[in-house]
N, C-alpha and C positions, 0 to 999 in steps of 0.2 A: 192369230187364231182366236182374240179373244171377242172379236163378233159375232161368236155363234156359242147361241145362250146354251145348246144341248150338244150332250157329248155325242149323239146318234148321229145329228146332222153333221157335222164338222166327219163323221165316219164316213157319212154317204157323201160327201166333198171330196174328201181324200180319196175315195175309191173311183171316182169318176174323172177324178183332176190327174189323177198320176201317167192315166196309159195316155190322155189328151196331150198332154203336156210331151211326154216323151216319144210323140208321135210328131211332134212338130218344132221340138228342139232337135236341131242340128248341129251344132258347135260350130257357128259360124265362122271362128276364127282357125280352127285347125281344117277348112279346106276352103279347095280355091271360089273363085267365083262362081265360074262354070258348073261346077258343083253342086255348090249350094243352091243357083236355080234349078237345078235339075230336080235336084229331091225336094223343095220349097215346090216347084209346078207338083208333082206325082202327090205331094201329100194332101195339095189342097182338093186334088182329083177324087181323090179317095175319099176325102172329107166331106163333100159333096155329094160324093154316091151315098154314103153311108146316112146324109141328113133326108136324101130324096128317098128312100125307103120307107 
């Protein structure tokens, strides 16, 4: 974190990084394959709607 010269910015990073971020983490390793496509396809689905807005 020490690339951002203001404490504000590095706030407004963290508040936009975290829901992104836990929207698109899966724990890859605790499910199966099948799975993990399934929610890896829906999320990018979503991701998509939400940029074409």
């Amino acid at each position: 974190m020490q690339r951002f010269r203001r404490k504000r910015s590095l706030q407004k990073f963290a508040a936009v990084h975290s829901p992104v971020y836990k929207h698109f983490n899966h724990e890859r390793l605790l499910s199966s394959r099948d799975t993990f496509k399934l929610t890896r396809i829906a999320a990018l689905a979503e991701w998509r709607q939400l940029c074409s807005v």
